[in-house]
C-alpha positions as CSV (number, residue, x, y, z in Angstrom):
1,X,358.6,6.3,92.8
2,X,360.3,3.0,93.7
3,X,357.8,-0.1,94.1
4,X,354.9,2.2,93.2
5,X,351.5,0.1,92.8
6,X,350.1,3.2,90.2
7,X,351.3,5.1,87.8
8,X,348.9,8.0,86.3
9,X,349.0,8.4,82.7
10,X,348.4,11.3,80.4
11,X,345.8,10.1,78.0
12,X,346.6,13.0,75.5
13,X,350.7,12.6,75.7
14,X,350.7,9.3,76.9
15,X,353.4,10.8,80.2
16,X,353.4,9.4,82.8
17,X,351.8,11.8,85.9
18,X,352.4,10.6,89.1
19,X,352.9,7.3,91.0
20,X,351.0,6.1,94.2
21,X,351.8,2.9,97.0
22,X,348.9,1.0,97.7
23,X,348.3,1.6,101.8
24,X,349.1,-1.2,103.6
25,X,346.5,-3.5,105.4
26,X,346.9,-2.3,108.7
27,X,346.6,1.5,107.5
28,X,343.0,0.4,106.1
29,X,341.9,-1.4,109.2
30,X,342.7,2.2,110.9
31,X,341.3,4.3,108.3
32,X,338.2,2.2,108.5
33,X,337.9,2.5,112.6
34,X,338.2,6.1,112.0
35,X,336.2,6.3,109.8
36,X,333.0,4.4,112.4
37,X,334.4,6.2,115.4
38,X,333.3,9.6,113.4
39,X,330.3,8.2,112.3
40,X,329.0,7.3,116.0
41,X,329.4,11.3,116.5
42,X,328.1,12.3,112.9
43,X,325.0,11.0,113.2
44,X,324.2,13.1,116.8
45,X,324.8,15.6,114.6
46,X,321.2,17.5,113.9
47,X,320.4,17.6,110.0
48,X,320.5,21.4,110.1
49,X,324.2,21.0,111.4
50,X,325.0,18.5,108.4
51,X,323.4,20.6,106.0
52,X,325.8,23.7,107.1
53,X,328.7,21.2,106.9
54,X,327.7,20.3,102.9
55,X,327.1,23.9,101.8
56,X,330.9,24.7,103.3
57,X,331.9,21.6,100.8
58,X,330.3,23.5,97.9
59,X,332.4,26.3,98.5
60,X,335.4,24.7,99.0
61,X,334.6,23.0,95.9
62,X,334.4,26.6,94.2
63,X,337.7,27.6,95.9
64,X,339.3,24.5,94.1
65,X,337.4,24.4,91.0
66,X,340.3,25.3,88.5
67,X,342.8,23.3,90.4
68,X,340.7,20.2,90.5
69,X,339.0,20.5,86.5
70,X,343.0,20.5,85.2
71,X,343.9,17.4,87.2
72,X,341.0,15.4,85.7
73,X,341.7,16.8,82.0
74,X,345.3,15.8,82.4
75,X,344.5,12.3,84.4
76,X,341.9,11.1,82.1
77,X,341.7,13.1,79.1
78,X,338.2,15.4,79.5
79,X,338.2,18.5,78.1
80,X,338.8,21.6,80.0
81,X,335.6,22.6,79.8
82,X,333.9,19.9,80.9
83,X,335.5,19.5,83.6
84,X,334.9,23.0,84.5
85,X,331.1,22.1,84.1
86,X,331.5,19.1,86.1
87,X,333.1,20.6,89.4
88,X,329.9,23.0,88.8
89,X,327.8,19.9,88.7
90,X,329.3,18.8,91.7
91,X,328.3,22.2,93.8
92,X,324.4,22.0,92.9
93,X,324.5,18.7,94.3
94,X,325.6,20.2,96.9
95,X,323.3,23.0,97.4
96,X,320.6,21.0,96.5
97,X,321.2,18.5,99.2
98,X,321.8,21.1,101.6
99,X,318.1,22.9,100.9
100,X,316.2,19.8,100.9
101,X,318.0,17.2,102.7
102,X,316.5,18.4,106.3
103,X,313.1,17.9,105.2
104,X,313.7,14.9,103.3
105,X,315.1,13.1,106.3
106,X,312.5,14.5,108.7
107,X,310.2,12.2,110.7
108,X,307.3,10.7,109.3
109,X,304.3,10.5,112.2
110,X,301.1,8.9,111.6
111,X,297.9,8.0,112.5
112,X,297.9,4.2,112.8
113,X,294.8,2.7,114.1
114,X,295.2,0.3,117.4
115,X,297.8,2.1,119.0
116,X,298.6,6.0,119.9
117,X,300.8,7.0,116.7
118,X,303.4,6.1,114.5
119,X,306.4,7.4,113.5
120,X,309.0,6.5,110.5
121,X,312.3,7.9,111.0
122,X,315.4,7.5,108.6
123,X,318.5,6.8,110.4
124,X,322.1,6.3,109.3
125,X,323.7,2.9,109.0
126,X,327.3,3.6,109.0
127,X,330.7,3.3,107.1
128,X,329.4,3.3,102.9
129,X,332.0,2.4,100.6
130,X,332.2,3.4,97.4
131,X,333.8,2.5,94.2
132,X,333.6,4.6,91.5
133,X,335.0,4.5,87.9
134,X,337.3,7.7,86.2
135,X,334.6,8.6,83.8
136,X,333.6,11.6,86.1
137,X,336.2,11.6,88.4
138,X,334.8,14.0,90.9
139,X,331.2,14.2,90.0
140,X,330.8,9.8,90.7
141,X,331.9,10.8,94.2
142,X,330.2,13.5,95.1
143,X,326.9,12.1,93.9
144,X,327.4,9.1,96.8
145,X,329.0,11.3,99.2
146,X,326.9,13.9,99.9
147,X,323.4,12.4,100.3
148,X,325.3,9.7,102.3
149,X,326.7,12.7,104.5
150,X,323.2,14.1,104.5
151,X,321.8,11.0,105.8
152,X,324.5,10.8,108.4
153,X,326.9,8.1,107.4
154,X,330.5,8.5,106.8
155,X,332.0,7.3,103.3
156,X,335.1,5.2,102.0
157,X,336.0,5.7,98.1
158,X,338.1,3.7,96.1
159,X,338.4,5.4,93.0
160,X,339.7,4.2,89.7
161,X,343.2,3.5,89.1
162,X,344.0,6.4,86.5
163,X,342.4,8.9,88.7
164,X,344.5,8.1,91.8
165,X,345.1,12.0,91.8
166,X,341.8,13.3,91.4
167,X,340.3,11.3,94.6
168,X,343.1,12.2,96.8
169,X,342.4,16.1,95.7
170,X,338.6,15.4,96.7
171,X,340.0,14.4,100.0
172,X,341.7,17.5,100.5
173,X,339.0,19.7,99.5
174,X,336.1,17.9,101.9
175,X,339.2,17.7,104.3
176,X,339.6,21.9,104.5
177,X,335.7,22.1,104.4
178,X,333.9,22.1,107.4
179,X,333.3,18.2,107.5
180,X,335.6,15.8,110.2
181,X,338.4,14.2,108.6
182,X,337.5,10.9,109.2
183,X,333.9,11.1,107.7
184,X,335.7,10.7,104.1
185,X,338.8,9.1,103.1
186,X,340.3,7.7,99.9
187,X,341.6,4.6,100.0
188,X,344.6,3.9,97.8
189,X,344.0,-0.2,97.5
190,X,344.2,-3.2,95.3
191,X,341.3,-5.2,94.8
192,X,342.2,-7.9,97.1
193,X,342.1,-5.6,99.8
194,X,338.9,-3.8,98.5
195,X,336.9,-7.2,99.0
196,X,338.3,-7.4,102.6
197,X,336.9,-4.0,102.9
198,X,333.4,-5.2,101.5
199,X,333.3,-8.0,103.9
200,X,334.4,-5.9,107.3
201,X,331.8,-5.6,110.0
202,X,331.9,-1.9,110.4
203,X,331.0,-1.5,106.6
204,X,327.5,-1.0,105.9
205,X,326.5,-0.2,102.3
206,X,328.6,-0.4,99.0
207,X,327.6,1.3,96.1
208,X,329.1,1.0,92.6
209,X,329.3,2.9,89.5
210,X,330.9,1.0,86.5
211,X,330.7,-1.7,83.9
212,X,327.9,-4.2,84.5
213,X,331.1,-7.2,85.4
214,X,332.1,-5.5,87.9
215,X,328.8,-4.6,89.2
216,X,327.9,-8.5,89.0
217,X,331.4,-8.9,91.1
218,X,331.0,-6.8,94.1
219,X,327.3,-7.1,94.2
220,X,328.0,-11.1,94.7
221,X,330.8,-10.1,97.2
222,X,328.3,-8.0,99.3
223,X,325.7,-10.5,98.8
224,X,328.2,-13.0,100.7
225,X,327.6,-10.9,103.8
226,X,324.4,-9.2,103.3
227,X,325.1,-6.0,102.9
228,X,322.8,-3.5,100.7
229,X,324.6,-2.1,97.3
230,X,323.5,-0.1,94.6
231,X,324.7,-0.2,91.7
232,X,325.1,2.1,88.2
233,X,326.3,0.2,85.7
234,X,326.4,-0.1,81.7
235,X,324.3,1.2,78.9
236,X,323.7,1.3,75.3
237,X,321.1,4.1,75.5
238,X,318.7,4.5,72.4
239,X,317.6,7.8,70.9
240,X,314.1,7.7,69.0
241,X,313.7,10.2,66.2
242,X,309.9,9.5,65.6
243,X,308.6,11.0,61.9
244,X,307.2,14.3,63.7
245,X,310.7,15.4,65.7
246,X,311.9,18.7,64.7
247,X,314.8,16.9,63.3
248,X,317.7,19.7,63.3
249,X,317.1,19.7,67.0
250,X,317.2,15.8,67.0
251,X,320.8,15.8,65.0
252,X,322.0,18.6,66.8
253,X,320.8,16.9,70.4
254,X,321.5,13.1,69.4
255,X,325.4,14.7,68.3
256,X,326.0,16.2,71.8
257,X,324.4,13.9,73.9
258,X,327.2,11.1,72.5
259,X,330.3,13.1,72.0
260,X,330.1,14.9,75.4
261,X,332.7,14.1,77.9
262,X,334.4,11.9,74.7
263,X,331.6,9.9,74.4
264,X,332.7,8.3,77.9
265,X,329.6,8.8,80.0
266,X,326.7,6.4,81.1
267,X,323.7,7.8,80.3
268,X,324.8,9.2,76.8
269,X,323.0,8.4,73.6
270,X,324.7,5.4,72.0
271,X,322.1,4.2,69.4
272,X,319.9,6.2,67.4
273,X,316.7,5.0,66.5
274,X,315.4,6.6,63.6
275,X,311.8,5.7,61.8
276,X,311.8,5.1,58.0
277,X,310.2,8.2,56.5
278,X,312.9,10.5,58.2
279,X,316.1,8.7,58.3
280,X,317.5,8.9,55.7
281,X,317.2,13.4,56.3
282,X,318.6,12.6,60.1
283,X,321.7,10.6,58.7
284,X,322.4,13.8,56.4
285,X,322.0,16.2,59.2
286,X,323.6,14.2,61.9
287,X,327.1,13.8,59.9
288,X,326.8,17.3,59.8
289,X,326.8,17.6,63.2
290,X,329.3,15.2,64.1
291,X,332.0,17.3,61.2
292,X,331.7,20.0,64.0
293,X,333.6,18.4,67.1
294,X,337.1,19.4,66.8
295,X,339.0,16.1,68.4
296,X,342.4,17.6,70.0
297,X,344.2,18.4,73.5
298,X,341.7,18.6,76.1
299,X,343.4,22.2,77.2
300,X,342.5,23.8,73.9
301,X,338.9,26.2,74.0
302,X,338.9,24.8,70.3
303,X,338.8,21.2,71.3
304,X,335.6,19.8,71.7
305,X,336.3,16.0,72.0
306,X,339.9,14.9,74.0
307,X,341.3,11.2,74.0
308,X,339.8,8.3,75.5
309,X,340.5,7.7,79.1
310,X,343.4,5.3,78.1
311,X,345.6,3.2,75.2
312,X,343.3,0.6,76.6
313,X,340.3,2.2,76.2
314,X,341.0,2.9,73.0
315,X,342.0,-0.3,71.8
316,X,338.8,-1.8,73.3
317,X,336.5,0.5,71.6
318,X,338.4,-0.4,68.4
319,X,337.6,-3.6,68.6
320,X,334.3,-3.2,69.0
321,X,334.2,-1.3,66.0
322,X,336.1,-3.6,63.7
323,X,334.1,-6.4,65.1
324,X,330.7,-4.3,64.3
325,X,332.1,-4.0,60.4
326,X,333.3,-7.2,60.3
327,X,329.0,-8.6,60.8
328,X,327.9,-6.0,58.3
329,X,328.3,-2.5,60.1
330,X,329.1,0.4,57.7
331,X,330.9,3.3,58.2
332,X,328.7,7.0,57.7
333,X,331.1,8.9,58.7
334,X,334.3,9.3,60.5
335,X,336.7,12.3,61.3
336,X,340.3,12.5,60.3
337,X,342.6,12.8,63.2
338,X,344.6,15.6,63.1
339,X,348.2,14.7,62.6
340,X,349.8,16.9,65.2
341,X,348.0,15.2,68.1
342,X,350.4,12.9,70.2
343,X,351.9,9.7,68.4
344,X,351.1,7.7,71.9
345,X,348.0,9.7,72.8
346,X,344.5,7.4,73.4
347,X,342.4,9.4,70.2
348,X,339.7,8.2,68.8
349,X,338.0,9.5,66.1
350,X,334.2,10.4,66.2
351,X,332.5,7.8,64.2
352,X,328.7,6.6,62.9
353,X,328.1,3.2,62.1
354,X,324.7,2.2,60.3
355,X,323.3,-1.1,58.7
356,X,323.4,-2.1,62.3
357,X,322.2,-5.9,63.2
358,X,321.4,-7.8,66.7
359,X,324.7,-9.4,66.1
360,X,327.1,-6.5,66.3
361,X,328.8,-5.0,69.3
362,X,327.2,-1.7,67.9
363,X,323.7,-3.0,68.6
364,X,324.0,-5.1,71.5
365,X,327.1,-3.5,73.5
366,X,328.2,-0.5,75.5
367,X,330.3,1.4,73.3
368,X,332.5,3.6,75.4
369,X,333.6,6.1,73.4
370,X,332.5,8.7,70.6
371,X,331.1,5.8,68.7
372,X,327.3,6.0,67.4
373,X,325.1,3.6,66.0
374,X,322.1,4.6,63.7
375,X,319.2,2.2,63.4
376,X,316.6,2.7,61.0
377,X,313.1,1.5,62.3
378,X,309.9,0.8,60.0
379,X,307.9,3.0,62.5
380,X,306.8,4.2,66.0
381,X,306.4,0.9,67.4
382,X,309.4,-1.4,66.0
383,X,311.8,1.8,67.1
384,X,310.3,1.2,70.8
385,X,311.0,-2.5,70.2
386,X,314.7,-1.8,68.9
387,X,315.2,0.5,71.9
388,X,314.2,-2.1,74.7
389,X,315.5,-4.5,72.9
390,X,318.5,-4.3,74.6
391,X,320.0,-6.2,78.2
392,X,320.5,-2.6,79.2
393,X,317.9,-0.1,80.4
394,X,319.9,3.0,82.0
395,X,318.2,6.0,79.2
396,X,316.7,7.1,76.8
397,X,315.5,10.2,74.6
398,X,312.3,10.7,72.3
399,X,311.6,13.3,69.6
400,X,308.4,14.4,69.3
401,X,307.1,18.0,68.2
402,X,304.2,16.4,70.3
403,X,305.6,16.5,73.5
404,X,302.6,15.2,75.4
405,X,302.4,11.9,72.9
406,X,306.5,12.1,73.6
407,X,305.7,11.8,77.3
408,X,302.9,9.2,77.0
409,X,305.5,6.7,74.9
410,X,308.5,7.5,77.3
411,X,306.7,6.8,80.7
412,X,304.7,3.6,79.3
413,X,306.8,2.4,76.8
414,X,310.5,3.0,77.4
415,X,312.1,0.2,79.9
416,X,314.9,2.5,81.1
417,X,315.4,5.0,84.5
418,X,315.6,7.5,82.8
419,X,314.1,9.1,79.6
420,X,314.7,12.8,77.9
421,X,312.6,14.4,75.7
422,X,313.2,16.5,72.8
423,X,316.8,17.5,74.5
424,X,319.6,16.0,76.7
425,X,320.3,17.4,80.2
426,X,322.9,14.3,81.5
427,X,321.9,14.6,85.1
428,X,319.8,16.8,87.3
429,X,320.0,16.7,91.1
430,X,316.4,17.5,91.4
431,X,315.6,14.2,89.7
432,X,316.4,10.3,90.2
433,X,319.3,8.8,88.6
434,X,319.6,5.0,87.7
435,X,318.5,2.2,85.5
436,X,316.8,-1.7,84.9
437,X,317.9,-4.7,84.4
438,X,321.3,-4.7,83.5
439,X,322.5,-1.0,84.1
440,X,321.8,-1.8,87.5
441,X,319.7,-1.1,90.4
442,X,318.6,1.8,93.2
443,X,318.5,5.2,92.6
444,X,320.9,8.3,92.9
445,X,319.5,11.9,93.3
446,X,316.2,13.6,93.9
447,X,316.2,13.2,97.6
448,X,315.8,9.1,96.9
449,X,320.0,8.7,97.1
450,X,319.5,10.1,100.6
451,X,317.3,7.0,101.8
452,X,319.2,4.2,100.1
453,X,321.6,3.6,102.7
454,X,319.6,4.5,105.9
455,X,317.4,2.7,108.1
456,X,313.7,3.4,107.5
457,X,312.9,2.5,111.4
458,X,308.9,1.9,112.0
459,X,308.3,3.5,116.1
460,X,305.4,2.1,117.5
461,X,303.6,4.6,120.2
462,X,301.2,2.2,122.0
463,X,300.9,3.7,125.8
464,X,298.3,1.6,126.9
465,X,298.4,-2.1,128.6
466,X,297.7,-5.1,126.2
């Protein structure tokens, strides 16, 4: 396409897929009015009705489920599979907003001494924009989208660059669901134009999910005009292997939880934590967990880790890793790359470092990619110190065969949003999703993503004279 602003690349070939135009101003200032005249008629909508509306999303969703998991295995390099799993992911959010959403948003009346009663009721804001990153390319948006459409606002995404494809295919879908167009649109921008968006009146709420500079960016941008964000951000997640864990279960867990989705997901175990008097048994049994992720084309049933997202991506990660070694890191283990896979493909080879210091990248950084770090610990406590001791606090895991002194360390002791225990289950709708300090702020799921961009309204019933 001539004077095309994106071109979609194949991570595994490195083809080009498609090229897009970024819309033009004036198409985003229409979009955008759209997109508030459809929320002023949205929100009469009863939560019963928007409940119906979602649960038709969930089955268009199932109608384009094959259609949808190919596009984001050839736009950013997931395997088939996961993909597949993530378009399922994607439906119980759906379902489960649908079955509790109603109550969740229902009014809260109260006895309040001094005046007849009062009531708390959760009404919708407006237009929410959302920016989202490619690591999940449908499951980021749907997480915002449908508590946001629960709570009767209408939504905005700009979606990341390489997966220019995927978010106009989400379009379509919510598009032949049940929902009014103009509730969601994808915007195909430039960031220039995606500030102007932060800063327009009729925009209520941004939320972000991404790395922790461009969270500090668009957080300051909405700060400019006061407008409420949340924001998902960066991790280097540690696993704790305490000296009672079942430790095949630890290896096998520790090994799945960082190679899934090619080790590109937030809240994925990136440094394992590991107390003396077991490590050096968890180091043997984790390299033999990592020797069984085949790394190939993300369309092969064999292939259990695809390429990174991008060259860039790649080439970052590599950095990081050479920078690690070059303050002292070794190198455990790391898989041979098959030679058949593409010469211009963005592969990475799953890798453990160990001998890790404060200083490394490995240690200190967000390692995107099927890169892990084991840490050995002189015990219980100093493995809780390595874990927090980290700008980060997204989650976490603990292995324990005593799962209620597990529980105990993870609630008290663990400065994360999120902790695991004995296993890895990557995100539940049932439960709240988010992190401390520098992974970022407000949470996502478990009936709390519902209230984030609303406005908790306090009704005072006096009916008497003063």
């Amino acid at each position: 396409m001539a004077n095309a602003n994106i071109t979609t690349v194949n991570p595994a070939t490195g083809k080009d897929i498609a090229s897009y135009q970024y819309m033009t101003d004036a198409e985003v200032e229409r979009i955008i009015d759209e997109s508030h005249d459809a929320f002023l008629k949205w929100r009469e909508t009863s939560h019963d009705e928007r409940a119906k509306v979602i649960a038709s999303i969930s089955a268009k969703l199932l109608e384009y489920k094959d259609e949808l998991a190919k596009l984001m295995t050839e736009e950013r390099g997931k395997t088939y599979e996961h993909s597949l799993q993530e378009v399922d992911l994607c439906r119980s959010i759906c379902d489960y907003t649908a079955n509790v959403g109603v109550a969740a948003l229902a009014d809260d009346e109260r006895e309040i001494k001094g005046i007849k009663k009062g009531i708390v009721t959760y009404q919708p804001i407006g237009i929410i924009y959302g920016i989202q990153p490619w690591n999940y390319p449908a499951y980021q948006v749907i997480r915002y989208t449908i508590a946001n459409l629960m709570a009767g606002n209408s939504i905005l995404l700009k979606h990341a660059s390489n997966v220019t494809g995927s978010g106009l295919l989400i379009e379509k879908i919510l598009h032949e669901s049940d929902l009014p167009k103009a509730l969601f649109r994808t915007l195909v921008i430039s960031h220039d134009q995606s500030e102007k968006i932060i800063e327009h009146t009729k925009v209520r709420g941004v939320t972000l999910t991404g790395s922790e500079k461009a969270g500090a960016i668009v957080a300051q941008q909405a700060a400019k005009v006061l407008k409420k964000t949340v924001m998902e951000l960066g991790s280097n997640d540690a696993f704790i292997v305490l000296e009672d864990a079942d430790l095949e279960l630890a290896a096998a867990t520790c090994a799945f939880a960082r190679l899934y989705n090619n080790g590109e997901t937030c809240v994925a175990a990136k440094r394992f934590v590991v107390v003396d008097s077991v490590y050096d048994k968890f180091r043997e049994l984790l390299i033999s967990e990592f020797e069984k992720y085949t790394v190939g084309d993300p369309m092969d049933e064999a292939t259990k880790v695809g390429p990174l997202s991008t060259a860039k991506q790649r080439d970052t990660l590599t950095r990081q890793v050479d920078a690690s070694i070059e303050n002292g890191a070794t190198v455990a283990y790391q898989a041979t790359l098959a030679s058949d896979l593409a010469p211009a493909g963005a592969f990475y080879p799953p890798t453990i470092l160990e001998n890790i210091t404060e200083d490394q990248p490995a240690y200190k950084d967000e390692l995107f990619g099927p890169v892990a770090a084991l840490i050995r610990a002189k015990d219980e406590e100093d493995a809780f110190r390595i874990a927090n001791d980290s700008r980060y606090g997204l989650g976490g895991g603990v292995f324990s065969k005593d799962e209620d002194k597990a529980i105990r360390l993870a609630s008290k002791y663990f400065d994360t949003g999120m902790v695991y225990i004995n296993g890895y289950s990557l995100v539940q709708p049932g439960l709240p999703f988010g992190g401390v300090k520098q992974s970022g702020y407000g949470r996502e799921h478990g009936g709390f993503g519902i209230k984030e961009f609303v406005n908790i309204k306090a009704v005072h019933v006096v009916d008497r004279a003063p």
